[in-house]
N, C-alpha and C positions, 0 to 999 in steps of 0.2 A: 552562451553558457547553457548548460543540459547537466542530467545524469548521465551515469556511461549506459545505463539500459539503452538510451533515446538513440544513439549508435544503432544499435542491435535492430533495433525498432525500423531504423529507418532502411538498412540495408535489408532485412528479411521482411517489412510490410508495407513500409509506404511508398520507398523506390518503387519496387516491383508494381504496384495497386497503380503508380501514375504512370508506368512504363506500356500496362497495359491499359489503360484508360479506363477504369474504371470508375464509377459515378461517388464522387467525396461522401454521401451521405447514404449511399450503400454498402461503402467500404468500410465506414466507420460501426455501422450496426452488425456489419458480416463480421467484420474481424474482435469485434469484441465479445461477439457471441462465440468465436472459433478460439479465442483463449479462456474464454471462461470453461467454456465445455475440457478441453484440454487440461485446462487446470484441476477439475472436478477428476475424472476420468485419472490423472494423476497422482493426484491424493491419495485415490482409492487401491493403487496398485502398489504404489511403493507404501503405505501403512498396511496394508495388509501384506507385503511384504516382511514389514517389520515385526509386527505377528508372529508369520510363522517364525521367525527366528529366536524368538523367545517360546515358541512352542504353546501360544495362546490361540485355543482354536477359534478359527472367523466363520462364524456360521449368521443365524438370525440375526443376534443383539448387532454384533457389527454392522449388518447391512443396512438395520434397520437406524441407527447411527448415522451412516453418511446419508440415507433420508432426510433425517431431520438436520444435518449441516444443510443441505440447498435447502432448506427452508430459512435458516435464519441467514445463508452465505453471504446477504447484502450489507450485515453487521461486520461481517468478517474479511470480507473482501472489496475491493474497489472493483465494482461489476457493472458500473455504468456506460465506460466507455474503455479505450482500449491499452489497457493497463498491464504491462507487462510482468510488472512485480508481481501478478498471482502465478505468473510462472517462475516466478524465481523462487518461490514457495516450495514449488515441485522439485526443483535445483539443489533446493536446500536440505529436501528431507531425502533427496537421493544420495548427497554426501554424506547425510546417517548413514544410511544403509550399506553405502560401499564401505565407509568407515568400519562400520562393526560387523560384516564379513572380512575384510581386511583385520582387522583385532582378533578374530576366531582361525583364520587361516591365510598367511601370505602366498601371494601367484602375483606374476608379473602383470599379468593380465588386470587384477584391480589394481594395483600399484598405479600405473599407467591412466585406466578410466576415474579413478581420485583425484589424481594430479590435472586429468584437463577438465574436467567436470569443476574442480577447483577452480580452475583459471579463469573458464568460464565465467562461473558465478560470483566469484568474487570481484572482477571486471563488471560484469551487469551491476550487481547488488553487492557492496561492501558490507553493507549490514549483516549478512549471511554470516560472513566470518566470524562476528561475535556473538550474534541469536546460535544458531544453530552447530557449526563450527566447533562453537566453545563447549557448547552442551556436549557433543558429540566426545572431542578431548577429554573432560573434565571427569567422565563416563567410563571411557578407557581407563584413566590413570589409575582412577581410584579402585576400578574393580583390576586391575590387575596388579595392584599393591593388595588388599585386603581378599579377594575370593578367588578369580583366575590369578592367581602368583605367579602360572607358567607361560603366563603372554605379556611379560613384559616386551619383550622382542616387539612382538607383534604391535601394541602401544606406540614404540619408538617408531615403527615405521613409515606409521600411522603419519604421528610429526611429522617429522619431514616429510612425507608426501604432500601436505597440507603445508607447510613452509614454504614449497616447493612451488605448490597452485598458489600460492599469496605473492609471489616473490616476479611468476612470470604474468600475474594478474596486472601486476603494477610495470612490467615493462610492456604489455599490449596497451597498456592503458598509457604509457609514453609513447607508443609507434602511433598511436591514432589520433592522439594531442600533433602530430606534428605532422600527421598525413591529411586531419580537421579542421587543424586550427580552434579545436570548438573546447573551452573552459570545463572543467567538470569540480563537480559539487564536493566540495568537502566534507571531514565527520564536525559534528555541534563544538563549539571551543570550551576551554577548559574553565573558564567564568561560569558557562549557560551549567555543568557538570557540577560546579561547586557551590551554588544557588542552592543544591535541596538539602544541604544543613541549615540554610538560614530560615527554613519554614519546612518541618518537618511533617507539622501537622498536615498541612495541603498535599506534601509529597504521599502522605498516607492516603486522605481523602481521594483525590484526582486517581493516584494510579486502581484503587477499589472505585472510581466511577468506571475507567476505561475497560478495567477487565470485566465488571456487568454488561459493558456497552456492548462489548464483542461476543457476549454468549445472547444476551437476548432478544435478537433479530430486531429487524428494521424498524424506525415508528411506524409506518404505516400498517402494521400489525394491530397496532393500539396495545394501550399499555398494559392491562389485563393479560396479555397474551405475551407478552415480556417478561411478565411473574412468571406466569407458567414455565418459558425454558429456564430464567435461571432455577426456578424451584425445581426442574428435571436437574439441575448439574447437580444441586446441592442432594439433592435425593441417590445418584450415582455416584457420588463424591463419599458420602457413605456408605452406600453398596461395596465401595471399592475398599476401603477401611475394615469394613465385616470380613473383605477376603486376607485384608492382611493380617489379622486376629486370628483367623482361623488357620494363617499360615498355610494357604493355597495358592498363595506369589512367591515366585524365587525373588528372591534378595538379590540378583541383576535385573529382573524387572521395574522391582520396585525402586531400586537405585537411578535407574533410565528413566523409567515415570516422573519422579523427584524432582529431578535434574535438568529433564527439561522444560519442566514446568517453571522452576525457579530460574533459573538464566536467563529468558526473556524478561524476566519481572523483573530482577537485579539490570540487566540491559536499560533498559526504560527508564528507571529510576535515576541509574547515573547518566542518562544522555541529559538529564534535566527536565525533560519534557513535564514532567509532574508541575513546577511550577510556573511552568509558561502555560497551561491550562490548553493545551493544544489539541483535545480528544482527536488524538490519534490512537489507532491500533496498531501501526508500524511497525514498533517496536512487539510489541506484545501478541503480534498475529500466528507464531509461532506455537503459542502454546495449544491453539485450535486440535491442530494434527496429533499432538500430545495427550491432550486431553481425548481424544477420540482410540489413542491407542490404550491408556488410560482402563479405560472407560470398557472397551472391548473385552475386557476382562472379566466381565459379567454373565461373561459364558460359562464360567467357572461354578458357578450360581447353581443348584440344581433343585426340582421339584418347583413347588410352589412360588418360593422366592422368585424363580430365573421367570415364572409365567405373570407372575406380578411386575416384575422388572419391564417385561415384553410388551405389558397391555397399559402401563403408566407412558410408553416411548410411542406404542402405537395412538392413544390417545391426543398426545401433546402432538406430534405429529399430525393425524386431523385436523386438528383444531388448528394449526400452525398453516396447514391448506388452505383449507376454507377463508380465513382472514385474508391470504395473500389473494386468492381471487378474487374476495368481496374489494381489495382495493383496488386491481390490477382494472374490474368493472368500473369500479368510482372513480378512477383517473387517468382510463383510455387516453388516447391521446395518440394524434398521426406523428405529433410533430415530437419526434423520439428524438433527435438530435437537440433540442431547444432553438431549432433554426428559426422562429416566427422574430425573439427577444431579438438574438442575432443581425437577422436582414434589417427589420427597423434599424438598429443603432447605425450600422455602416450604409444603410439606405440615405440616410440623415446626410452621412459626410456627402454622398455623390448628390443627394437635391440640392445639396448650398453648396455646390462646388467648392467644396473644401479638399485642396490639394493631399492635404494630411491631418490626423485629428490624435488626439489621444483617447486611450480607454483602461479599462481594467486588461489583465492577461488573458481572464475568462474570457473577454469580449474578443480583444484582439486578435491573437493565437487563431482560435477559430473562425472568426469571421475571414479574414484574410485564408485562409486552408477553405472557407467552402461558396464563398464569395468575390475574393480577392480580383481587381483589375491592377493594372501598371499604373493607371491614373492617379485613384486614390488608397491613400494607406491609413489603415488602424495602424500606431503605434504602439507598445503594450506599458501599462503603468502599474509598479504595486503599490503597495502603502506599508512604511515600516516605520514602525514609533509613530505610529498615525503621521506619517507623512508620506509625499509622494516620492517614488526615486520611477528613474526610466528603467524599465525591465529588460536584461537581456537573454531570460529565459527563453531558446528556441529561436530566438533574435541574434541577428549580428549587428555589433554594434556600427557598422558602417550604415545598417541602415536609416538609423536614425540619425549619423552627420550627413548621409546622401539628399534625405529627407529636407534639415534643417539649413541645407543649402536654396529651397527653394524659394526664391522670395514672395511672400507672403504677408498682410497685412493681421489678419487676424488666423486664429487658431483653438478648435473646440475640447474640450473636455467632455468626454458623454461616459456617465457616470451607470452604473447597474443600480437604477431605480434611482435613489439620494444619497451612495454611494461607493468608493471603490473599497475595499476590503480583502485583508490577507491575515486569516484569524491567527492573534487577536487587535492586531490592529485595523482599524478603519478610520478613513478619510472621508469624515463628512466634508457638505457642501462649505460650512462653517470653519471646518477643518481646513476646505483648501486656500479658501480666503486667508484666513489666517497667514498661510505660507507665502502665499504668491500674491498674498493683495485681491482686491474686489474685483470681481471680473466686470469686464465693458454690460453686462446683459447675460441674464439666462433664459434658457429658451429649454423645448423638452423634446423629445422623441414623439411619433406616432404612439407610442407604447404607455408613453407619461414618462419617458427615464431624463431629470434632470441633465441639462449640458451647461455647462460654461464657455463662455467666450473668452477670451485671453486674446490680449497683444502679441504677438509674436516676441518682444522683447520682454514681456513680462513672464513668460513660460522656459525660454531658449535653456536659461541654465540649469533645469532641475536636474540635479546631478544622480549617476548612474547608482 
């Protein structure tokens, strides 16, 4: 089982990275550095695209904008490792854009790059469809009912073009189900959706934690400096309020601003997530590019104001540097993959010649990708409702009946520290006993990371 990104992933990065043999723990720093950069560089072209299309000049304040996003971008983006979703980010704000060139003027020519750009991304990243997609729609209809009245046409076309990319997204995503074999991820069920009327208040609370989380950069910033961006958004959030007082935004900017700001939120809220406590930005990472187009708007600002504006952004900026280097100093570190935690655990299965062992996904997935022999296997285990299931994220499940054919008398557990964990649930030591009974002995890593020993007969049936 996989998302359909993981597809994409493996045919344009990791095939090719083993074809040409390249070193697992060079590849994996190279190529997450080559999509972050890509993704950034992204951003910046297709929203300043956006720009000029609303006819908001991109000078200073903008630039000085996507600045301060790679300062906080580790709040906003998944930049640790090699994370495809930040380009589907790019994906998504390019179907704006071809969208509402397309809204403004029909040529086959975007018809055609909508629809596979569509297919595309909606195959990668389904969520795109309703983040950005809907936004995109929602934007057309309305302004060509109530301001442009003469594009409706152009609206309609729009649809179906995007029906169109949803329709063949969903038959590539059958051709490679059955050329794969490999499972893919559903959207959240209609339960988890209808959870946040029965706790409204949390729905409230949680989704104003996650959208704080995502504007005010990393902890390692320290928290002091966390005030400081959100207090730059609320301080431009206003700015941008003074321009619509003053009636310096046209009424399709403002509508577009709006609109995409609220769609991800409304998104979020009905996936449920609000009351599974999940901080994620997932859902919600959309609004970043939004707010930055937003926000660009402060050009508009003139004299004083626009120099006060410049030197509050340049300021927070510094300040937003220096922390990052004061931490990047204070937790150097060679071992940039976490291989040290890594080798330990799966070290463990090859000194006790344990044919096969169980672990968390974190542990296994990776170890076996930068470790891995034919002899011994990490299996991958998550924890849901605090307990254990076998994981077949990335996995096939033959492996684990090839596996459990082997006869064996005993079988390890090796836990990340005193736990395995999949937020928000976790399987304590305490926890697994409970499930499976008391293990024969525990024993620990080089490292200190808790393992269990288990019977083979005591383990066999944790169901998938």
């Amino acid at each position: 089982m996989a998302p359909t990104n993981y597809i994409i992933k493996m045919v344009s990065l990791y095939m090719p990275a083993e074809i040409i043999g390249i070193n697992h723990n060079a590849f994996l720093i190279l190529s997450t550095v080559i999509i972050n950069v890509v993704t950034y560089i992204g951003i910046y072209i297709i929203v300043k695209k956006i720009l000029e299309f609303f006819s908001i000049p991109v000078s200073v304040i903008f630039n000085l904008l996507m600045l301060w996003l790679s300062t906080i971008i580790g709040s906003v983006f998944w930049i640790q490792f090699t994370n495809s979703r930040n380009i589907e980010v790019v994906a998504g704000l390019g179907i704006v854009y071809l969208g509402l060139l397309l809204g403004k003027k029909v040529s086959p020519k975007l018809v055609i790059s909508l629809i596979v750009l569509s297919t595309v991304t909606f195959f990668a990243d389904p969520m795109q469809l309703f983040i950005t997609t809907t936004s995109l729609l929602l934007y057309l209809i309305i302004n060509s009912i109530f301001i442009d009245t003469d594009k409706k046409k152009n609206t309609i076309v729009v649809v179906i073009s995007v029906i169109i990319g949803y329709l063949l997204s969903i038959l590539l995503t059958s051709v490679v189900k059955s050329i794969t074999h490999v499972e893919f991820f559903g959207v959240g069920s209609l339960d988890q959706s209808l959870a946040i009327f029965s706790q409204p208040k949390l729905v409230i609370v949680e989704t104003a934690k996650n959208l704080l989380r995502l504007i005010a950069g990393t902890n390692e910033m320290g928290s002091w400096r966390q005030v400081l961006n959100i207090g730059l958004v609320a301080l431009m959030i206003l700015a941008v309020i003074r321009l619509v007082v003053q009636k310096k935004l046209s009424k399709k900017f403002i509508l577009f601003i709006t609109i995409s700001v609220l769609t991800p939120i409304m998104v979020y809220v009905a996936s449920g997530q609000p009351v599974f406590k999940t901080d994620t930005s997932r859902y919600l990472i959309m609004i970043v590019p939004a707010m930055l187009i937003g926000f660009a708007s402060l050009e508009l600002h003139k004299g004083l104001i626009r120099k006060i504006i410049i030197a509050i952004i340049v300021l927070i900026l510094f300040a937003n540097v220096l922390s990052l280097l004061n931490a990047i100093i204070k937790t150097q570190s060679f071992d940039l993959v976490g291989e040290n935690a890594l080798r330990n655990r799966y070290e463990y299965l090859i000194a006790n010649d344990y044919r096969y062992g169980y672990s968390s996904m974190d542990t296994a997935i990776p170890s076996m990708y930068l470790f891995g022999n034919k002899y011994n296997t990490l299996l991958p285990l998550s924890c849901e409702n605090n307990k254990l299931r076998k994981s077949t994220l990335f996995y096939d499940k033959s492996v684990f009946e090839n596996n459990n054919l082997i006869p064996v008398k005993n079988v390890p557990i090796i836990l990340d520290g005193n736990a395995i964990s999949n937020s928000p649930s976790v399987c304590t030591v305490d926890g697994i006993a409970t499930q499976l009974g008391a293990p024969l002995r525990l024993e620990k890593t080089q490292n200190g990371d808790e393992v269990l020993i288990y019977k083979y007969d005591s383990i066999k049936n944790i169901s998938f």
